[in-house]
N, C-alpha and C positions, 0 to 999 in steps of 0.2 A: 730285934734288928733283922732276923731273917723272914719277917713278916712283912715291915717296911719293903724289903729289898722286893719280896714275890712278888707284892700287889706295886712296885715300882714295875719289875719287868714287863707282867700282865698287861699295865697300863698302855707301854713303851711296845707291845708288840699287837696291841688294838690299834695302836697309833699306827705303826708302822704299815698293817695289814689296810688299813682304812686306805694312808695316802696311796699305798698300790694300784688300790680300787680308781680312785680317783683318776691318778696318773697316768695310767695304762691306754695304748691308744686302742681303735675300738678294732672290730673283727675284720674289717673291711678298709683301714686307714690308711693302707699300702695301695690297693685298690683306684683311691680318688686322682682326677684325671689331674696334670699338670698344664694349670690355667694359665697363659701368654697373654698377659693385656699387652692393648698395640694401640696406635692412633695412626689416623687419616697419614700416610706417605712413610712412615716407618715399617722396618722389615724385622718381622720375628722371625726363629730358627728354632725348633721342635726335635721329638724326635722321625716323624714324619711327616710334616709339613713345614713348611714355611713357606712365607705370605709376607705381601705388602697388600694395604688396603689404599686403593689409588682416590678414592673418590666415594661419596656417598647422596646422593640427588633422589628426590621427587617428584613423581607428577601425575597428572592425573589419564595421561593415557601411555602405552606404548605401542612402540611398532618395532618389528625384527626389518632388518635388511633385507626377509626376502620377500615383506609386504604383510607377514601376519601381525592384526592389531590388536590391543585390549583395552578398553575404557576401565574407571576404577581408580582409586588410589594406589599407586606404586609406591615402594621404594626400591633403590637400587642403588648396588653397594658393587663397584667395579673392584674387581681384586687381582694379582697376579701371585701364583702360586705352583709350588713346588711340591714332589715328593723327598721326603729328608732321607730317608735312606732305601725305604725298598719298592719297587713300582706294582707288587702284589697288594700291600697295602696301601695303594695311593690313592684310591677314590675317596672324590669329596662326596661323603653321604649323610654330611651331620650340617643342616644351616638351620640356625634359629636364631628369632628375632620375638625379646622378652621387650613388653611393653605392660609396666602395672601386672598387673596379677596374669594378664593374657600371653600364652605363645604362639609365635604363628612361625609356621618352616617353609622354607623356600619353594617358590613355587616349581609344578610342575609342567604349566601350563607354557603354551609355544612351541615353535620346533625346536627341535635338542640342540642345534647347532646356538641359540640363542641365552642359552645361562649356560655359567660355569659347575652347577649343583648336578653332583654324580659323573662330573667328567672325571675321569682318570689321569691321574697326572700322574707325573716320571721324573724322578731324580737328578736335578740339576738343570731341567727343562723347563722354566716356567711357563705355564699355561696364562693369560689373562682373559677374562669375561667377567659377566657381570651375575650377581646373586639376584634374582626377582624376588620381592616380597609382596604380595597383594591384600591390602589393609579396609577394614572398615574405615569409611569417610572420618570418622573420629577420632584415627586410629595416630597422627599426626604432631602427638604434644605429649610436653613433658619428656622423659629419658627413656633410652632402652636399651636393649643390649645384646650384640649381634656375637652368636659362636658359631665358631666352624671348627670341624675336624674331619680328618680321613677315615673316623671310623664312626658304629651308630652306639657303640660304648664306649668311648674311648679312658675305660678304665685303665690307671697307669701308664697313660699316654698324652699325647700334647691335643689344648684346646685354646684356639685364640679367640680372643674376647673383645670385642672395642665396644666403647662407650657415646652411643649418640645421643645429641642436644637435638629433637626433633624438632624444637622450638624454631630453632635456628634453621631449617632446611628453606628453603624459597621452592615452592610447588610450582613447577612450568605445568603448563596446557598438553606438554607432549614430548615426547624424549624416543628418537632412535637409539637402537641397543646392539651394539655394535655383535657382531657375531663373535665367540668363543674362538681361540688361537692361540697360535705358540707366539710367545714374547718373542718383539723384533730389538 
């Protein structure tokens, strides 16, 4: 009987030690960022950002308000955007745009006054502009998936995500981009 019971416990504490193993979250679990999905005209609240995403358009060239152009496949994703709590942490330094296995990040290209990527926003002041992405010609179809955040880890912090149908986008020949500003 007390042989029974030993190779019972033994069993019962392989058992138990296993599901721990299993169970347990990893080293880094606390770490992972807190992903906001949002869609086109919806407003997410973070802990430093929030964001409404106004609009999402293509085309095949731009031009800034104060005359600089670019041919190319664009996309552009007009947002208007907040710091949530502190304006040290506000800048927007994280845009990416996952399409299939490939990422491509906001451009850098243009005068600064022309995308919203790396402006500094402030709490309770919404900024809007627009995010440039600039794509290979094929770049165009099937889904993808647009992140921003205030920071370029934003480990344990907020990341808003939307889900585009590039299928669905209508490619104009040209699209003015409106200049970067404080919400009216």
């Amino acid at each position: 009987m007390r042989r029974a019971a030993a190779w019972g416990l033994a069993v019962a504490l392989v058992a138990g030690a296993w599901a721990v193993t299993v169970l347990a979250p990893s080293d880094n679990a606390g770490a992972d960022a807190f992903t906001m999905r949002t869609t086109v005209g919806e407003r997410v609240e973070g802990r430093n950002i929030a964001a409404t995403v106004l609009d999402v358009r293509a085309a095949r060239s731009i031009v800034s308000e104060s005359g600089w152009r670019a041919d190319g496949t664009w996309l552009l994703v007009d947002l208007s955007a907040d710091a949530g709590v502190s304006q040290s942490q506000g800048l927007l330094t994280t845009a990416t745009l996952r399409i299939g296995e490939r990422t491509f990040s906001a451009s850098e290209r243009g005068p600064d006054e022309m995308s919203i990527y790396r402006e500094q926003l402030v709490p309770g002041v919404p900024m809007t502009g627009s995010l440039l992405f600039e794509l290979p010609d094929d770049a165009l179809v099937g889904h993808g998936t647009l992140r921003f955040a205030t920071s370029t880890k934003p480990w344990g912090d907020s990341i808003v995500e939307l889900d585009i149908d590039l299928d669905a986008l209508h490619v104009t020949p040209e699209i003015t981009v409106a200049d970067t500003g404080w919400a009216r």
